[in-house]
C-alpha positions as a LaTeX table, in Angstrom:
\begin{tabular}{lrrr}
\hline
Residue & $x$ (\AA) & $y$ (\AA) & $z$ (\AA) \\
\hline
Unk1 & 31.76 & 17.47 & $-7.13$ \\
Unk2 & 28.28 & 15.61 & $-6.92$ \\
Unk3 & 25.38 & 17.55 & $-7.81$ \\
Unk4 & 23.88 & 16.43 & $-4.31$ \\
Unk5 & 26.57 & 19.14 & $-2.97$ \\
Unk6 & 25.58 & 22.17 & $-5.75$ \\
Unk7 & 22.33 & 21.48 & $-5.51$ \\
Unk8 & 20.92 & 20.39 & $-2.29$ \\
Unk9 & 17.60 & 18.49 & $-2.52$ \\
Unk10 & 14.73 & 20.16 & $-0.09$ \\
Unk11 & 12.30 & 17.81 & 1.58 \\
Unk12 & 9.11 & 18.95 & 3.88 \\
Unk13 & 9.50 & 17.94 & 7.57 \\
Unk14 & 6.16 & 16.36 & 8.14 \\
Unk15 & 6.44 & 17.09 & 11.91 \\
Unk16 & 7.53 & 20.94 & 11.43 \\
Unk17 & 6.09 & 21.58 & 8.09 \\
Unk18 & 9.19 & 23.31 & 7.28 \\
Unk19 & 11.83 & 22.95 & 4.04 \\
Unk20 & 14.85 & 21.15 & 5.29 \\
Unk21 & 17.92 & 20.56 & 2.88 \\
Unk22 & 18.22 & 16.63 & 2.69 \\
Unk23 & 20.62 & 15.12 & 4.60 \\
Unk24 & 21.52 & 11.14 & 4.49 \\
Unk25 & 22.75 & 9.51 & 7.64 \\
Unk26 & 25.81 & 8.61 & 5.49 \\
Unk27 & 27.15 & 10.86 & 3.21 \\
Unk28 & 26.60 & 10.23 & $-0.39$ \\
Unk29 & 24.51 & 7.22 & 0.29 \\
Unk30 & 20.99 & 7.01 & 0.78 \\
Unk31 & 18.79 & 3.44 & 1.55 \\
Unk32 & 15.07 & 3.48 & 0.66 \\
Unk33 & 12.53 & 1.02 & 1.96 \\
Unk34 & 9.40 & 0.18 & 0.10 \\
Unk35 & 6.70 & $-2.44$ & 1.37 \\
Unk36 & 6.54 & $-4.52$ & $-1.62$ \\
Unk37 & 3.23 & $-6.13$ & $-3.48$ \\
Unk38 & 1.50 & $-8.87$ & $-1.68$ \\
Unk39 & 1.18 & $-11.56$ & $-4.86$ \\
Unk40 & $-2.15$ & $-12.81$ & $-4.36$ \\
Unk41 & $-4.12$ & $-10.22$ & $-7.36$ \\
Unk42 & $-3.18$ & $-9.12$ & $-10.23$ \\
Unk43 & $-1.07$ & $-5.44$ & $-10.16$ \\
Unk44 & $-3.99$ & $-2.51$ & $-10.46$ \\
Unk45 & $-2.70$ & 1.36 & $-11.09$ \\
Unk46 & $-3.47$ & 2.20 & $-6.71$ \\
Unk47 & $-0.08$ & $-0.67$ & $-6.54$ \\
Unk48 & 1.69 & 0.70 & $-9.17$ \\
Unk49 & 1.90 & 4.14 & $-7.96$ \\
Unk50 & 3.53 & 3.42 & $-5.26$ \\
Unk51 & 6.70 & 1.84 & $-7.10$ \\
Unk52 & 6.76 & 4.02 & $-9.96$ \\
Unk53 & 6.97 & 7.22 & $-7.13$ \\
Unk54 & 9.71 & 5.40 & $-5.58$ \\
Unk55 & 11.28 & 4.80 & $-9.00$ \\
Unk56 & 11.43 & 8.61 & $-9.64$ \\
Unk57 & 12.75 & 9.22 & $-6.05$ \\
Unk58 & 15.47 & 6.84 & $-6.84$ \\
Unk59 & 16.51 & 7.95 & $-10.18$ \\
Unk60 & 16.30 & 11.54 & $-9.09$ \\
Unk61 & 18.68 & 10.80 & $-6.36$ \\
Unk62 & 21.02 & 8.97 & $-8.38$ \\
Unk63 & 20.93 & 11.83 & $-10.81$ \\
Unk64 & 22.40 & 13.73 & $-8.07$ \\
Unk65 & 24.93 & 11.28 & $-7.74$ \\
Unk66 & 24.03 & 9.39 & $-4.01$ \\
Unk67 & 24.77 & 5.99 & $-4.13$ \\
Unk68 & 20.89 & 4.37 & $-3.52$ \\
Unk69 & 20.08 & 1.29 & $-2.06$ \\
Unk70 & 16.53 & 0.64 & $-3.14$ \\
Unk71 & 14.92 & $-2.09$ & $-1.17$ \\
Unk72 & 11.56 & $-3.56$ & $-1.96$ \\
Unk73 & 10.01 & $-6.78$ & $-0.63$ \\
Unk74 & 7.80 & $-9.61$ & $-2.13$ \\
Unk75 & 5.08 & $-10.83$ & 0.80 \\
Unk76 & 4.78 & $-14.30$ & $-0.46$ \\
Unk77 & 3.10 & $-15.67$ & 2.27 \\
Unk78 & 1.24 & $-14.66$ & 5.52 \\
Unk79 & $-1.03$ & $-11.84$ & 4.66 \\
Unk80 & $-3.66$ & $-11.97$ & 6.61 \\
Unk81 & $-7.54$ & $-10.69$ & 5.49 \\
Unk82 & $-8.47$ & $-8.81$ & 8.50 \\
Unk83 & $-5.85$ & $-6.63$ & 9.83 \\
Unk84 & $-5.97$ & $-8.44$ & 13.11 \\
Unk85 & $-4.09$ & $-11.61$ & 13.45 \\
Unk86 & $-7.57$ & $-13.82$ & 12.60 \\
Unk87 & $-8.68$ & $-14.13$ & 8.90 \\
Unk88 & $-7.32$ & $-16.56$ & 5.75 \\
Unk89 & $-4.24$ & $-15.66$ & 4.77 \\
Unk90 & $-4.44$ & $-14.02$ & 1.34 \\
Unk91 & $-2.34$ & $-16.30$ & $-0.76$ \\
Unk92 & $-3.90$ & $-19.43$ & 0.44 \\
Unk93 & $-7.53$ & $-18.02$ & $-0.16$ \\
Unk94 & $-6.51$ & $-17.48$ & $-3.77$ \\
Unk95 & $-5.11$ & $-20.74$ & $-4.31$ \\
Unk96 & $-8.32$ & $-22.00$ & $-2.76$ \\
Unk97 & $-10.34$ & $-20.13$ & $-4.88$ \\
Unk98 & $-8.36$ & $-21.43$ & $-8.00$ \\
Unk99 & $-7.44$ & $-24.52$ & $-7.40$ \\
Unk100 & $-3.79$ & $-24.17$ & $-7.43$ \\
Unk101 & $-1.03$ & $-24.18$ & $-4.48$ \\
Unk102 & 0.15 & $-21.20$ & $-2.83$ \\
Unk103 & 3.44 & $-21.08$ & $-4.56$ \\
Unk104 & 1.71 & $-21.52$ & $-8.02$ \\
Unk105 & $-0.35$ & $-18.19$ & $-7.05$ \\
Unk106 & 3.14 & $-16.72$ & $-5.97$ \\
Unk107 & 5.02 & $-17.32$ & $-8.89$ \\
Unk108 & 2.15 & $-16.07$ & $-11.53$ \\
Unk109 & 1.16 & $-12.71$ & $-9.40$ \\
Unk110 & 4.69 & $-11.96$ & $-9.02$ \\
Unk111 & 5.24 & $-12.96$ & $-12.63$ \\
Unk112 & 1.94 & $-10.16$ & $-13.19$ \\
Unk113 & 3.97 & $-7.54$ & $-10.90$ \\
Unk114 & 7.26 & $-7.89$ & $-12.79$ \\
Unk115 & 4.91 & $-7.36$ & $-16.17$ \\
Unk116 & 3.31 & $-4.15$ & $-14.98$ \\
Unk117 & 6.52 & $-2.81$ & $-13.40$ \\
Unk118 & 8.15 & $-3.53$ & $-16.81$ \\
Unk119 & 5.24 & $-1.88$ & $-19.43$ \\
Unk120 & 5.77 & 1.15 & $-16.83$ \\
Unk121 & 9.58 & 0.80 & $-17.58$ \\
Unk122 & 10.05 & 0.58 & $-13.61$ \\
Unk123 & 13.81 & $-0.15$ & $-12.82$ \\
Unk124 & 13.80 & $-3.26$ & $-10.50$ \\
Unk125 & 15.41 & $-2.58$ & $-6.46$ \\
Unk126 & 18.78 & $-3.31$ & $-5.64$ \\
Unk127 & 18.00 & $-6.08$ & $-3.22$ \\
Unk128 & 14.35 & $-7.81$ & $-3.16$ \\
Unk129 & 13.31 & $-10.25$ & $-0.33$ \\
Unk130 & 10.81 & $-12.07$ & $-0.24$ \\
Unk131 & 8.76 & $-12.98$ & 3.24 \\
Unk132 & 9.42 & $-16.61$ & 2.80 \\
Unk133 & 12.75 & $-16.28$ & 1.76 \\
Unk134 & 13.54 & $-14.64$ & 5.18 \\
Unk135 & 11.51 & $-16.06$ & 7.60 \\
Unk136 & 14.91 & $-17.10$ & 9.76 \\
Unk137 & 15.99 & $-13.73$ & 10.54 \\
Unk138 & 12.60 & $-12.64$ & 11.04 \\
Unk139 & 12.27 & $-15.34$ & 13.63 \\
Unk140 & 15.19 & $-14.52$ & 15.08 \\
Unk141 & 14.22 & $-10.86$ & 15.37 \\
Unk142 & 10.53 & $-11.97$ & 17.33 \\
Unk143 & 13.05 & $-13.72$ & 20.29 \\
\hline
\end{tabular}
């Protein structure tokens, strides 16, 4: 018997601000989504908060003994300044401001990230896209 089953985990519902018992789509399995960093900057403690709660949520639930899918993406490209669709794209304003390519300011933030997640001793996601890595399906999906 899982511990999930002796000791069901209680979760607020946001929309009726009442305790619910926690219950995944699928039993024993739950999937997690976090938006990933954007790798322009280097990591502050604001961006590391969010992974290290979704670290605990993850290791709490596999301590109950769900099978977790943790995803959490790497926006490598196409982050825009403004949040409307005008402004430099992150990424390539850093590389500007450097004097380096894009993927040279990819591969040193992300580098950064996977530093900071480590001295936190944040376990890495199952699966980890990256945007540029997937721009086909995401193509595919705007049809």
């Amino acid at each position: 018997m899982n511990l999930y089953d002796q000791y069901p985990l209680q979760i607020t519902n946001s929309l009726s601000g009442l305790k619910e018992n926690f219950v995944p789509q699928t039993p024993g399995f739950v999937g997690m989504y976090v938006c990933g960093p954007t790798v322009y900057n280097k990591v502050h403690l604001g961006n590391a908060r969010t992974f290290l709660t979704f670290d605990i949520v993850a290791r709490y639930l596999r301590h109950l003994g769900y099978k977790v899918r943790y995803v959490r993406n790497i926006t490598d490209v196409g982050h825009l300044e403004s949040d409307g669709d005008a402004g430099e794209d992150k990424i390539a304003r850093r590389a500007r401001l450097e004097q380096l390519e894009p993927m040279e300011i990819v591969k040193q933030y992300t580098e950064d990230f996977y530093g900071v997640m480590r001295q936190f001793n944040i376990l890495p996601p199952s699966i980890e896209p990256t945007a540029t890595g997937q721009i086909v399906e995401q193509h595919h999906i705007g049809q």
